[in-house]
C-alpha positions in Angstrom: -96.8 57.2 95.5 -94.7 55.6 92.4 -91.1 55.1 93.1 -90.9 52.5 95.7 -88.2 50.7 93.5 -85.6 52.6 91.2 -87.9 52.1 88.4 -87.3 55.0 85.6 -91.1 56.0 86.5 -89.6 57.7 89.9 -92.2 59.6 91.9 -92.8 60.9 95.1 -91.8 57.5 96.7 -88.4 57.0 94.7 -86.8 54.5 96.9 -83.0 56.0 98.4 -81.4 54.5 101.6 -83.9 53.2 104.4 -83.7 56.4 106.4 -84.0 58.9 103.7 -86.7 56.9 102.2 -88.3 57.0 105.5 -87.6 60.4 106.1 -89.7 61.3 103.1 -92.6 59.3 104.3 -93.4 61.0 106.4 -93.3 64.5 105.2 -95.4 63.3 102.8 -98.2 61.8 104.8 -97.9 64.7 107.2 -98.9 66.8 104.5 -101.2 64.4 103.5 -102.9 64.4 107.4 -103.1 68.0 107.2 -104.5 68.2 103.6 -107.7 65.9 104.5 -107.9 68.3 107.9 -108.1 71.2 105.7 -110.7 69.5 103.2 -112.8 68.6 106.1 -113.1 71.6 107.7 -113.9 73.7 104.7 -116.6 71.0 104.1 -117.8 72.2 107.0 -117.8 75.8 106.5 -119.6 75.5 103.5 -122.2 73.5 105.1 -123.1 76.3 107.8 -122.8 78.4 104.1 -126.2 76.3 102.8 -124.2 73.4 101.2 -127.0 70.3 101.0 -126.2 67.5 102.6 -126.5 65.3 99.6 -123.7 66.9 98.1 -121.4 66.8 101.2 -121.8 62.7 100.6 -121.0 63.0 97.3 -117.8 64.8 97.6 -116.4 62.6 100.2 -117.1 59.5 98.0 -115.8 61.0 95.6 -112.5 62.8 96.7 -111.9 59.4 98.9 -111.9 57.2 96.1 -110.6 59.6 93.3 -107.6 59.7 96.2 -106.8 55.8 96.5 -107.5 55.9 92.5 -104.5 58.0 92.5 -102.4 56.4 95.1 -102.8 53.4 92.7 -102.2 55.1 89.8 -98.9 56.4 90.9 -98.0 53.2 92.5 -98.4 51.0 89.1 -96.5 48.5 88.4 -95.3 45.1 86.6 -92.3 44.2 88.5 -92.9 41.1 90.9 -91.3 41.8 93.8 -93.2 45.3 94.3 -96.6 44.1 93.1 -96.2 40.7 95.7 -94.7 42.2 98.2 -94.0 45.9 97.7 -90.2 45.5 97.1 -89.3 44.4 100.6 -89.1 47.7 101.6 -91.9 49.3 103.7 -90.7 50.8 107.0 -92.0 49.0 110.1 -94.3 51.7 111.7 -95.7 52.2 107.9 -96.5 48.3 107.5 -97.8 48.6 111.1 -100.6 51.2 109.3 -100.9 49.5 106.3 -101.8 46.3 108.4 -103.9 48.1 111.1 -105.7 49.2 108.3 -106.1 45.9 106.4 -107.2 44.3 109.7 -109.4 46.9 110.9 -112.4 46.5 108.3 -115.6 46.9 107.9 -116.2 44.4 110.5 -113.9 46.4 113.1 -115.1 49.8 112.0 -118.6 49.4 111.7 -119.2 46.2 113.4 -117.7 45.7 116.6 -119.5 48.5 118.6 -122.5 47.9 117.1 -122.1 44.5 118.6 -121.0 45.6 121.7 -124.1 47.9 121.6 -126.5 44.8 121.2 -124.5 42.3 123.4 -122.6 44.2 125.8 -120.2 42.4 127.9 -120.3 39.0 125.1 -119.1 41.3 122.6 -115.5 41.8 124.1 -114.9 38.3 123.1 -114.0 40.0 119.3 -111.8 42.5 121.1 -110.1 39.7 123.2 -109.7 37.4 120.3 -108.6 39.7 117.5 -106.3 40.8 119.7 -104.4 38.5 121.2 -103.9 37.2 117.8 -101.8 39.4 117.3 -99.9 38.4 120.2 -99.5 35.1 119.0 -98.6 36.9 114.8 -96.0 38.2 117.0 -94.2 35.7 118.6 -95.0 32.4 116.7 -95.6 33.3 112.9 -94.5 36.8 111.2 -90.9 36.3 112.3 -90.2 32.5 111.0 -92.6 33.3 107.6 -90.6 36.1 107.0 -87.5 34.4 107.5 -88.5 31.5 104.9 -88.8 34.4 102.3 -92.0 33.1 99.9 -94.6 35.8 98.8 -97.6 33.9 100.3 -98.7 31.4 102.7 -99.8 28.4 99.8 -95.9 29.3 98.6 -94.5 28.2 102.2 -96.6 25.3 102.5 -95.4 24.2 99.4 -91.9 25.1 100.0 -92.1 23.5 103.6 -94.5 20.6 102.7 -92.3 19.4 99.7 -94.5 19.8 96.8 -97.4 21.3 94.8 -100.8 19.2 96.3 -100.1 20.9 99.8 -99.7 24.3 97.9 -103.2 23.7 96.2 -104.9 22.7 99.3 -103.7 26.2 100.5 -104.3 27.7 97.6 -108.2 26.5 98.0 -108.2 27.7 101.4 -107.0 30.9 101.5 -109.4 31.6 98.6 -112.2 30.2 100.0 -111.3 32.4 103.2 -110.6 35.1 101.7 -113.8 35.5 99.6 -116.1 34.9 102.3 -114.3 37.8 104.3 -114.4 40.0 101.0 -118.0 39.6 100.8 -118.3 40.9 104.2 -116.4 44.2 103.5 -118.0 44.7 100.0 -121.0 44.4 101.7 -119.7 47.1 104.3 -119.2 49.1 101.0 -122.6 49.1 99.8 -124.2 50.0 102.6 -121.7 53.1 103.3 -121.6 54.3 100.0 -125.8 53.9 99.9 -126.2 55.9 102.4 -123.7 58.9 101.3 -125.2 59.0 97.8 -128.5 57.6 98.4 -128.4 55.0 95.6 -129.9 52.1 95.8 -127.5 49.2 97.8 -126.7 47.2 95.0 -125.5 50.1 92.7 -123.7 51.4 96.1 -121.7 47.9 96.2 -120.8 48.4 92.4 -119.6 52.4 92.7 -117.5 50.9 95.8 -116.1 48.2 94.2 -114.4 50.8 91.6 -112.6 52.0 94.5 -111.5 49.2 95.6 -110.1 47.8 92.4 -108.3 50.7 91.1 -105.9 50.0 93.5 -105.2 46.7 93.3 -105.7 46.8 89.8 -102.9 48.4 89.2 -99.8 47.9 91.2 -100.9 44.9 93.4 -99.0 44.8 97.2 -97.1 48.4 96.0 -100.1 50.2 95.4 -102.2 48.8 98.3 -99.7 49.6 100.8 -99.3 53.2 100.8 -103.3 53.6 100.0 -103.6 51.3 103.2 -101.7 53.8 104.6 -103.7 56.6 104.2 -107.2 55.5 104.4 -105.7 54.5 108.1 -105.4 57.4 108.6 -108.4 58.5 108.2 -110.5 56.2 109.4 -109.1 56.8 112.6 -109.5 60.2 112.3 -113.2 59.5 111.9 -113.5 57.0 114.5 -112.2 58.8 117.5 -113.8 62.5 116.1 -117.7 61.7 116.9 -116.6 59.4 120.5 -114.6 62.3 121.8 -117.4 64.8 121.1 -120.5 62.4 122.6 -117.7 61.9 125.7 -117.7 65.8 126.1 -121.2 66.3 125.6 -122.1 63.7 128.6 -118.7 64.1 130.7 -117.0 67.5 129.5 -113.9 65.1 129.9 -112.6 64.8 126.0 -111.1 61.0 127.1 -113.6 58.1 126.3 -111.8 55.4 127.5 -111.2 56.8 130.9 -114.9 58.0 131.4 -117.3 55.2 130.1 -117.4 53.0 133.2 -119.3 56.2 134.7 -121.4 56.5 132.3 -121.8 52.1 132.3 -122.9 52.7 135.5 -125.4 55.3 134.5 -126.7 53.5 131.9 -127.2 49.8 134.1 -129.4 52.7 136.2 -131.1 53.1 132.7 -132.1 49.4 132.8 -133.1 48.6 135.7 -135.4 51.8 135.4 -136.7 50.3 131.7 -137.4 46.8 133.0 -139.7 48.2 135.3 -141.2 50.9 132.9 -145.4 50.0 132.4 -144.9 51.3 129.2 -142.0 48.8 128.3 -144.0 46.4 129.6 -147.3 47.1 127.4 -144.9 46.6 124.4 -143.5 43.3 124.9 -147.0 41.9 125.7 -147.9 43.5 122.5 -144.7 41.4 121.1 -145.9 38.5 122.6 -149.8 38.8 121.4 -147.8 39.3 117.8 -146.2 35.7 118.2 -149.2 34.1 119.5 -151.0 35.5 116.3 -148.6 34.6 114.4 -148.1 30.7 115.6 -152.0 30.4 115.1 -152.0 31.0 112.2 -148.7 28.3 111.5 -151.4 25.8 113.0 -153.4 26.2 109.1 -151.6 28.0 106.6 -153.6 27.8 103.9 -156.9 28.7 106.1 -154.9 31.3 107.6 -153.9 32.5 104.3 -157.4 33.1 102.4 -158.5 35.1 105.1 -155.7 37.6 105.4 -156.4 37.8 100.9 -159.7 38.3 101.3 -159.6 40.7 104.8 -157.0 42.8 102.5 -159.4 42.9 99.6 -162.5 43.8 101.2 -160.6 46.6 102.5 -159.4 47.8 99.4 -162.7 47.4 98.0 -164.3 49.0 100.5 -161.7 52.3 100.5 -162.4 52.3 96.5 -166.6 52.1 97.4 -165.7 55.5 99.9 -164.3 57.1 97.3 -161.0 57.0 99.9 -157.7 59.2 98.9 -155.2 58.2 96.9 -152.6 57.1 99.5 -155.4 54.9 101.5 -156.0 53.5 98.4 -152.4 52.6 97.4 -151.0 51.8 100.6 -154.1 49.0 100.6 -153.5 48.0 97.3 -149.3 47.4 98.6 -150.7 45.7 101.7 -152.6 43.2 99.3 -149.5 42.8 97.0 -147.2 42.2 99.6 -149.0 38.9 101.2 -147.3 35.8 100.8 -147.8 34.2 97.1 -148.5 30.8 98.4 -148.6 28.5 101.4 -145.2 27.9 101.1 -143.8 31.0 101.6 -146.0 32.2 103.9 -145.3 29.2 106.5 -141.6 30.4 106.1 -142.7 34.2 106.6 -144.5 33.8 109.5 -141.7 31.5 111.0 -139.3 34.1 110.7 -142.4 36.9 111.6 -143.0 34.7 115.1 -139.4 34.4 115.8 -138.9 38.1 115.4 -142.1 39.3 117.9 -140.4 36.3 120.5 -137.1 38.2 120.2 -138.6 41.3 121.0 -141.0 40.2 123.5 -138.4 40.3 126.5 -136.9 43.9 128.7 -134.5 45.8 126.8 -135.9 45.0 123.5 -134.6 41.6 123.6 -130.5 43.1 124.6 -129.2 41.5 127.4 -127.8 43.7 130.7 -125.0 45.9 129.0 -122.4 44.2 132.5 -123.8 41.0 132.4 -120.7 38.7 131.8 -123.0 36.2 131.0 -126.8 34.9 130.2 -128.6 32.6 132.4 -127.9 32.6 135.9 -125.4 29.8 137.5 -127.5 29.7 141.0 -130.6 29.4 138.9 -132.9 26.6 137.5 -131.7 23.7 135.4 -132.6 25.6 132.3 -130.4 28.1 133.5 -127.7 27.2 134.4 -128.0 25.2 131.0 -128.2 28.8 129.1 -125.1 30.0 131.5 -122.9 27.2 130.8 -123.6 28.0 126.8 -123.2 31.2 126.8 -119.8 31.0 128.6 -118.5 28.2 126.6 -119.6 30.2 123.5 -117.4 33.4 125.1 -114.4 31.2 125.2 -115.1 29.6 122.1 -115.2 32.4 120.3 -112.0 34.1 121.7 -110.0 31.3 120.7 -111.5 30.8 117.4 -110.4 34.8 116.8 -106.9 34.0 118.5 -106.3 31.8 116.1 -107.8 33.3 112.8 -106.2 36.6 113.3 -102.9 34.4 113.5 -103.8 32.1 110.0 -105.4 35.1 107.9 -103.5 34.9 104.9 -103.8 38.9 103.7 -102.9 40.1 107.4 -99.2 37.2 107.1 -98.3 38.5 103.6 -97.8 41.8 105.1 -94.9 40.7 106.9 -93.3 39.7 103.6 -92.7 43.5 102.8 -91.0 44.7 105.5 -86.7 44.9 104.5 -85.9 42.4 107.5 -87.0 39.8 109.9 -86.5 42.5 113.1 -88.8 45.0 111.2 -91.2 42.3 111.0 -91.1 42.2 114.5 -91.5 45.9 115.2 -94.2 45.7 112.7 -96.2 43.5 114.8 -95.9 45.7 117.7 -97.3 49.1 115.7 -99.8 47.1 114.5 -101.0 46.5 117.7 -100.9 50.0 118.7 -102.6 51.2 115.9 -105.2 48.8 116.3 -105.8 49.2 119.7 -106.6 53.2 119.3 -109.5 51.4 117.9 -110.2 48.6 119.8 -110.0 50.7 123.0 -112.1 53.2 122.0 -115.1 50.5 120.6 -116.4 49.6 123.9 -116.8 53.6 125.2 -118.7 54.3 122.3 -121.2 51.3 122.7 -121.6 52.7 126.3 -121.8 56.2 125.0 -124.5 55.7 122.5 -126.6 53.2 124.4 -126.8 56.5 127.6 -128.0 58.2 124.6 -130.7 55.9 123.4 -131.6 55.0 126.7 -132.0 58.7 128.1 -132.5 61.1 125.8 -134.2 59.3 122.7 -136.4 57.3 125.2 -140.0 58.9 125.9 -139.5 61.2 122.9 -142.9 61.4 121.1 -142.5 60.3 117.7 -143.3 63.0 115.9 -140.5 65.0 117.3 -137.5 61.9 117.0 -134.6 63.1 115.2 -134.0 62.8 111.5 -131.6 60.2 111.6 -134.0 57.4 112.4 -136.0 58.7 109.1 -132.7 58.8 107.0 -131.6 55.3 108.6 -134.6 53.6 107.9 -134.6 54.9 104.2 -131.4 53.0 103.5 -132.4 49.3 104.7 -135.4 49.0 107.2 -134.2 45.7 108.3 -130.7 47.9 109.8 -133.4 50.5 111.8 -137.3 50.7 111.8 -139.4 52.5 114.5 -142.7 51.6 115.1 -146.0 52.8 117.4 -146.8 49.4 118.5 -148.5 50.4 122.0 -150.1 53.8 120.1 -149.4 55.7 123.0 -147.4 58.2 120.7 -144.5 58.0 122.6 -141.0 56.1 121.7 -140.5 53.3 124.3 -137.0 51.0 123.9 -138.8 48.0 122.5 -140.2 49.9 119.6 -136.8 50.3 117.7 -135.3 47.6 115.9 -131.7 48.2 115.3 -129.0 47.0 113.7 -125.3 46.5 115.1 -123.6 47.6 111.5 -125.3 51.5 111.6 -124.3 52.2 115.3 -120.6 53.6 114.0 -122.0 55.3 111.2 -125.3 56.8 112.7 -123.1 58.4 116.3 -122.5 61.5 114.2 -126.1 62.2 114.1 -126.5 60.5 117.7 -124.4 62.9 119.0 -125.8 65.7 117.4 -122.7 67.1 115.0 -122.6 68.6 111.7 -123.5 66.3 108.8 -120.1 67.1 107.2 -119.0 64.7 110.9 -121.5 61.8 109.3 -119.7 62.2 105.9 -116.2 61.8 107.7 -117.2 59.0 109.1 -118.9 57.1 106.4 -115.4 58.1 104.5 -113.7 56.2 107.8 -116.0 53.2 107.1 -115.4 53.3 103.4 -111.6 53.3 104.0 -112.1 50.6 106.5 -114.0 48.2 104.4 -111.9 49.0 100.9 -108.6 48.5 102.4 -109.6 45.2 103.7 -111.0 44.3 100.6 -107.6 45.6 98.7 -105.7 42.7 100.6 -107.9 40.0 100.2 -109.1 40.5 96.8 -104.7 40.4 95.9 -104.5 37.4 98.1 -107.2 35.3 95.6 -105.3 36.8 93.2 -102.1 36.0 93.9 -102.9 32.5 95.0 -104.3 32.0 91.8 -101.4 33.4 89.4 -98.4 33.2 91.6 -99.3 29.7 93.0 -101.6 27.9 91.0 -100.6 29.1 87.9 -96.8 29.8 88.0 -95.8 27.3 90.6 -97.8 24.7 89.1 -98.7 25.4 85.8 -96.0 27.6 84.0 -93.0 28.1 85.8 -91.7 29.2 82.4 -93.8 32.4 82.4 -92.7 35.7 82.6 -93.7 38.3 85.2 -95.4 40.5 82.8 -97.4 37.9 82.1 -98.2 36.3 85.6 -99.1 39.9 86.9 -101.5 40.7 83.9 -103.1 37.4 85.1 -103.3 38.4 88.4 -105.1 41.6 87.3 -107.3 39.9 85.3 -108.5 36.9 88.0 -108.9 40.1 90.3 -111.4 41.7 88.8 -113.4 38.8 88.0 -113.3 37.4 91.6 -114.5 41.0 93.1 -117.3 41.0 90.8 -118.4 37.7 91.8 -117.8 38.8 95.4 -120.1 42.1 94.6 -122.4 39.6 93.2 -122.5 37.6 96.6 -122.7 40.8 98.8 -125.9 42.3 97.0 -127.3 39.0 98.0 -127.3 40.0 101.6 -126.3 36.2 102.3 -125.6 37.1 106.5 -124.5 40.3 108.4 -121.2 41.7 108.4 -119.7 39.9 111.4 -120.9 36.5 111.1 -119.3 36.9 107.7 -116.3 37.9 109.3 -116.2 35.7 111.7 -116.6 32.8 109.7 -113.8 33.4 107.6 -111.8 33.6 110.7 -112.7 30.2 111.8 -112.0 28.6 109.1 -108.5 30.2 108.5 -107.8 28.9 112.1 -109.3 25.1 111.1 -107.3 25.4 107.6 -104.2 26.8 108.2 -102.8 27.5 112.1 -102.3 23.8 112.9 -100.5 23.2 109.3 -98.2 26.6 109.7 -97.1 26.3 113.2 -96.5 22.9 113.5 -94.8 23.3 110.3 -92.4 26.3 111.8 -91.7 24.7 115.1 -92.3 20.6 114.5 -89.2 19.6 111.5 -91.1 15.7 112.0 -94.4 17.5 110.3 -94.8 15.8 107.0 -96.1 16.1 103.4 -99.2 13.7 104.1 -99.8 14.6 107.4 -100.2 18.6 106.2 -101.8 17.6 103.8 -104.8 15.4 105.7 -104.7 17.6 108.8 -105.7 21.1 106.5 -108.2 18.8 105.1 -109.6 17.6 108.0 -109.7 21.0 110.1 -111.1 23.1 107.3 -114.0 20.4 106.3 -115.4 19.9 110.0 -115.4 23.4 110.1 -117.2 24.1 106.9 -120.0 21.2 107.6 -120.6 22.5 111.1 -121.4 25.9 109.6 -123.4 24.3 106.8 -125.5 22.3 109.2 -125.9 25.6 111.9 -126.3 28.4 110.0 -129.5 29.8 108.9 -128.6 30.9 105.2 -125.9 28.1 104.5 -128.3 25.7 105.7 -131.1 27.0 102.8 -128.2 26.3 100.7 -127.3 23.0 100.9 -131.1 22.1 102.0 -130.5 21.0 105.5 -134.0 20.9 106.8 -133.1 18.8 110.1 -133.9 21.1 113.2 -131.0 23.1 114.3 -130.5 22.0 117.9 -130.3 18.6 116.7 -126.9 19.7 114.8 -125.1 21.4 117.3 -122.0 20.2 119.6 -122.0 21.3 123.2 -124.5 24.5 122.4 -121.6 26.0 119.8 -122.5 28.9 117.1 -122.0 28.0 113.9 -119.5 31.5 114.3 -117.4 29.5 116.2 -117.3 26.3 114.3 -113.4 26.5 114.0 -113.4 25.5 118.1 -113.7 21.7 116.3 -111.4 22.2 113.4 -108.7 23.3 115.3 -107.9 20.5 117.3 -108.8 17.7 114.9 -106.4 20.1 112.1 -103.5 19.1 114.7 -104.4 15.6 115.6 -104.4 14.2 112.3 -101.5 16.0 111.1 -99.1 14.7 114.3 -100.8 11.3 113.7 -100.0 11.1 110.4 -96.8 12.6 110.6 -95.8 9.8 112.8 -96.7 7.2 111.1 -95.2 8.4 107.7 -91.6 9.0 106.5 -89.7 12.0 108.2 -89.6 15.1 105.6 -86.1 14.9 103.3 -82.9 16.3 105.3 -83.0 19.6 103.7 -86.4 20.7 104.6 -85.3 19.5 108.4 -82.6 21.6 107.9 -84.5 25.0 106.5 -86.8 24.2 109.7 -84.1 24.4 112.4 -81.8 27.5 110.2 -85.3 29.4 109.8 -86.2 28.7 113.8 -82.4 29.2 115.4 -80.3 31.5 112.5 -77.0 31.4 114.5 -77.4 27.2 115.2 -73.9 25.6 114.0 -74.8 22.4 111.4 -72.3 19.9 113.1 
C-alpha cells in the first residue's frame, strides 16, 4: 500500500487527485474484502476435508500478520509528513475505518460483551461513555486540532501554551497513557495468539508483538493507516459472523439487535428459575462452607499451615505405602508442592482464596440480574440503599470518565491530523461513529445471546458430556474458565463455572456450535482489534518522544531521516517493555483500559478545551491544571487498586481510601474537575497569553472573523 505521496517508490497507493485516489481505494480493498472471504471459506472446506484444527490457528496467525507485515512493508517510509500524519491525505470514510479500528481494541472486541455478560445492565456504561465521546471528538476537538495543524497533541500544547515545559508535561502524559492502554492490548495479544497456536502466553505476547511492530516499524502513521484499514475490516467481519448465527439458531431471525430483548426476557426467566434451583443452592452453601474454612484457618496461620504440610504428606506417604498408581502418586506429590512456602504467603493466599468462595457464594454465581439497572435496592434497608446509591454513582461516574477519555486519547486525536481538510475531519468523526457502532450495537445482543446459552442449554449438562470448549478454554489460563464438581452431584450447575469476561467474544464460536475455522476468524478479529490499537499507541510514545521531546526540545537542527530512525528505534524498545508488562498479568484487560481513559480525561480534556475555546487560558495555569488532574487521578488509583497498591506498598484498608464509594476505574471523576479549577484559577490570576496566541485562538475557533 506504498504510494500515498509521489515518492519514486509508487505502488498500489500512488497518490493522484482526491477522487481518483479515492476511487482506487476502494477497488482495492473491495478486492481485498473478497480475497479474505475467499481464504475463509476454503479454510473451511478443508476442515470438513480432515484439516486439524491446530493448523487452521496457525494459518490465520500467520496469513494475518504476514498481511499487515506487508501492508507495512509497502507503506515504508522516511518522509515526515506521511510517517506523522500519513501525508494529509486519507479520505474521510477511510480515516473513519482506520479510527474505528484504532478505537475498537482489544478492550472493545474482546472485552466489552464479556463485561456485559458478567454485569449486565452496569456494563452499558462503557457503551454510553465511549460513545458519546465521540460526540463530543466531534463537535469540540477534531475540528479546532485540525485546524491548528501540529502532528500531536504535546505539539499543540506547546504551540498553544507558549513553550516547551507544557509540551513535556504532555509529552509525559500521553506516554504514560498510552503505555498503560498498550499493555492492555498486548495483553489481548497474548492471550489470542495462545490460544490459536497453543503456546505458552508469554511466547504468544512476543509472536504478537512481531505483528504489531512491523507496521509501525516501518512507515509510522502511513503504514498504520491502511493496515488499520483492513484489520477493520475484518474484525467486523468476525464480530457480527458468530452473533448472527447464535441469533438464527435461537430466533431464525438473522438480526441480533432487533431480537435480543426476547431473548432478555427469556433469559431473566432463566434466573429467576436458577435462584430457586436446590441444586444452585447446595453450591453456594458449599461456597460459603469454603470461606468459613478458609477464614479459620486466617485466625492461626502458621497452626493452620503445619497441618495442611503434614495432612498432604501423610497422604502421599500413604499412596507410596499402597503401592498407589503413578498419577495418585504425582498429583499428591503436586498437591504437596503447591502449598504455600511460608506464613506469609499463605495469609495472602487464603485472603484472596476466602474472597473468591464469598464471591461465589451468592445466586447466579455471584452475576447480578442481567436488567437490574442497579445493585441494592432503593426501598430497601440502610445498607441498601447505601449499595444502590454506589452503584449508581459508579454508573455515572464511569460514563463520564469514558466521555471524556475517548475525547483526550491522544492516538484516537492524531487521527484527525491526516485527513486533507478541516470538513473531512468532520465527516471523519461521523464514520467513525458508524463504524463503531456496528460494534457497539451488536455487544449487548451477544451478552444476552450467550448467557440463554449458558443458562439453558449448558446448565444441567453432566460433566462428562460438556462440550470441548470449556476443556480447550481452561487449557489456556484457568483463571479465564475452570469447571468444577463442587456439589459431586455429576451434574454442571451455574455456580460451578468460573468465567472470565475477556473469552466470552472469542469462545461464542464454539458456544454457538460452528466450525472451528469460525473460532479462527474470530481470534484473527481479536488479533486485528488488539494490534491496531497497539499500532497507534505504540507511534504515539514514539512520536512524543522524537518529534517532541527530542526535535522540539532537543535538536530542532535535526533532519527527518534522523528523527524518524529515532522514532523507530524508541518504538521498539517501548513495546518490548510494554510486552514485558503484559506477561506480568498486572490487571484484566478493561481496568487497564479504563484506567488509561481516566487519566487521559484528568491530563488532558480540561488543558485542550479550555485551551481551544478560553484565549485567557495561560502558560502556568496549563501547566498546574494538567499537573493537578493527572496526579489525583494517579494517587486515587494507587491507593484503590489491588495490584498498584502491592506496588507502591499501600497496606491501609481499601475502604478507608475511597471518595464517595468510587472505583479506582473511575478515578478520573476527581481529576477532571480539579484539572479545570486550577487551570481557570491560575489563569486569572497570571498574565493574559501574548496577542498572537489570542489571536491563533479566535482565527482557529471563527476562520471567517475580521481582525479589526
Amino acid at each position: 500500500m506504498a504510494g500515498l505521496t509521489p515518492e519514486p517508490a509508487g505502488g498500489v497507493f500512488a497518490a493522484g487527485s482526491n477522487k481518483a485516489f479515492k476511487k482506487q481505494l476502494n477497488k482495492v480493498y473491495g478486492w481485498y474484502t473478497g480475497g479474505f472471504a475467499a481464504f475463509v471459506i476454503v479454510l473451511a472446506i478443508l476442515e470438513q476435508m480432515g484439516l486439524p484444527k491446530a493448523w487452521i490457528g496457525y494459518i490465520f496467525l500467520l496469513a494475518t500478520v504476514l498481511l499487515y507485515a506487508g501492508i507495512g512493508i509497502m507503506s515504508r517510509t522516511n518522509d515526515a509528513a506521511e510517517y506523522y500524519v500519513a501525508g494529509r491525505r486519507v479520505p474521510a470514510i477511510y480515516n473513519g475505518m482506520a479510527t474505528g479500528a484504532d478505537w475498537m481494541s482489544a478492550a472493545s472486541f474482546i472485552g466489552m460483551a464479556g463485561t456485559l455478560y458478567l454485569t449486565g445492565y452496569g456494563g452499558l456504561a462503557f457503551i454510553m461513555g465511549w460513545t458519546g465521546g465521540y460526540c463530543l471528538v466531534a463537535l469540540f476537538l477534531a475540528p479546532y486540532l485540525r485546524k491548528f495543524g501540529q502532528f500531536t497533541i504535546p505539539d499543540f500544547l506547546g504551540a498553544r501554551y507558549d513553550g516547551n515545559l507544557a509540551r513535556f508535561i504532555g509529552i509525559i502524559i500521553a506516554i504514560f497513557v498510552s503505555f498503560v492502554y498498550v499493555v492492555a492490548q498486548i495483553y489481548g495479544v497474548g492471550l489470542i495468539t495462545t490460544r490459536l497456536t497453543g503456546v505458552d502466553f508469554s511466547i504468544g505476547i512476543f509472536l504478537g508483538l512481531a505483528g504489531i511492530l512491523v507496521c509501525s516499524f516501518l512507515g509510522g502513521m502511513r503504514a498504520v493507516t491502511w493496515t488499520q484499514v483492513a484489520q477493520y475490516i475484518i474484525l467486523i467481519i468476525a464480530y457480527l459472523i458468530p452473533v448472527i448465527w447464535l441469533s438464527v439458531k435461537q430466533t431464525g431471525v438473522p438480526i441480533p439487535q432487533l431480537v435480543y430483548g426476547q431473548q432478555l426476557v427469556k433469559v431473566t426467566e432463566a434466573e429467576k428459575r436458577l435462584v430457586d434451583d436446590p441444586k444452585e443452592k447446595e453450591v453456594i452453601e458449599a461456597f460459603k462452607a469454603q470461606a468459613k474454612a478458609l477464614e479459620e484457618k486466617l485466625k492461626d496461620v502458621p497452626a493452620a499451615l503445619a497441618a495442611d504440610r503434614a495432612a498432604a504428606q501423610k497422604k502421599l506417604d500413604d499412596l507410596r505405602a499402597a503401592n498407589a498408581p503413578a498419577d495418585q502418586i504425582a498429583a499428591a506429590e503436586k498437591a504437596l508442592a503447591s502449598l504455600p512456602k511460608d506464613e506469609a504467603a499463605a495469609k495472602e493466599a487464603w485472603t484472596k482464596a476466602k474472597a473468591a468462595a464469598e464471591a461465589r457464594a451468592k445466586p447466579l454465581a455471584g452475576m447480578p440480574r442481567h436488567a437490574q439497572a442497579f445493585a441494592g435496592d432503593p426501598n430497601g434497608d440502610e445498607k441498601a440503599q447505601k449499595t444502590f446509591q454506589e452503584s449508581r454513582r459508579n454508573f455515572l461516574a464511569l460514563v463520564f470518565c469514558l466521555m471524556l477519555g475517548t475525547a483526550a486519547l491522544p492516538h484516537i486525536l492524531m487521527r484527525y491530523y491526516t485527513t486533507p481538510s478541516v470538513k473531512e475531519a468532520r465527516e471523519s468523526v461521523g464514520w467513525s461513529l458508524f463504524f463503531i457502532f456496528l460494534l457497539y450495537f451488536t455487544a449487548p445482543a451477544l451478552a444476552v445471546l450467550v448467557k440463554y446459552e449458558v443458562f439453558t442449554v449448558l446448565v444441567g449438562t453432566p460433566f462428562d458430556k460438556l462440550p470441548a470448549w470449556i476443556a480447550n478454554w481452561s487449557k489456556v489460563d484457568p483463571a479465564l474458565l475452570s469447571v468444577t464438581d463442587v456439589n459431586k452431584d455429576g451434574i454442571f450447575q451455574l455456580g460451578e463455572m468460573r468465567i472470565g469476561g475477556d473469552i466470552i467474544v472469542l469462545a461464542t464460536p464454539e458456544i454457538a456450535g460452528l466450525p472451528y475455522v469460525i473460532s479462527g476468524m474470530v481470534a484473527a478479529g481479536g488479533l486485528a482489534a488488539a494490534l491496531s490499537t497497539a499500532d497507534g499507541l505504540l507511534l504515539t510514545i514514539a512520536n512524543a518522544l522524537s518529534h517532541d521531546l527530542y526535535y522540539k526540545m532537543i535538536d530542532p537542527n535535526a533532519t527527518t531521516a534522523r528523527r524518524v530512525m529515532i522514532s523507530k528505534v524508541l518504538l521498539l524498545i517501548v513495546a518490548l517493555l510494554a510486552a514485558y508488562v503484559a506477561s506480568q498479568k498486572p490487571a484484566d484487560i478493561l481496568f487497564l483500559v479504563s484506567a488509561a481513559f481516566s487519566l487521559a480525561a484528568a491530563g488532558f480534556f480540561p488543558a485542550l478545551t479550555l485551551g481551544i475555546f478560553w484565549k485567557r487560558a495561560t502558560k502556568w495555569g496549563a501547566i498546574l491544571g494538567m499537573i493537578a488532574g493527572f496526579g489525583v487521578t494517579f494517587y486515587y488509583m494507587a491507593t484503590t487498586q489491588p495490584w498498584l497498591r502491592s506496588v507502591f506498598g499501600v497496606t491501609s484498608p481499601v475502604a478507608d481510601n475511597m471518595w464517595w464509594g468510587i472505583q479506582p476505574i473511575s478515578a478520573g471523576i476527581f481529576g477532571v474537575p480539579i484539572g479545570f479549577a486550577v487551570i481557570i484559577i491560575v489563569s486569572l490570576l497570571t498574565p493574559a497569553p501574548r496577542r498572537e496566541i489570542q489571536e491563533l485562538v479566535e482565527h482557529v475557533r471563527y476562520p471567517n472573523l475580521q481582525r479589526a
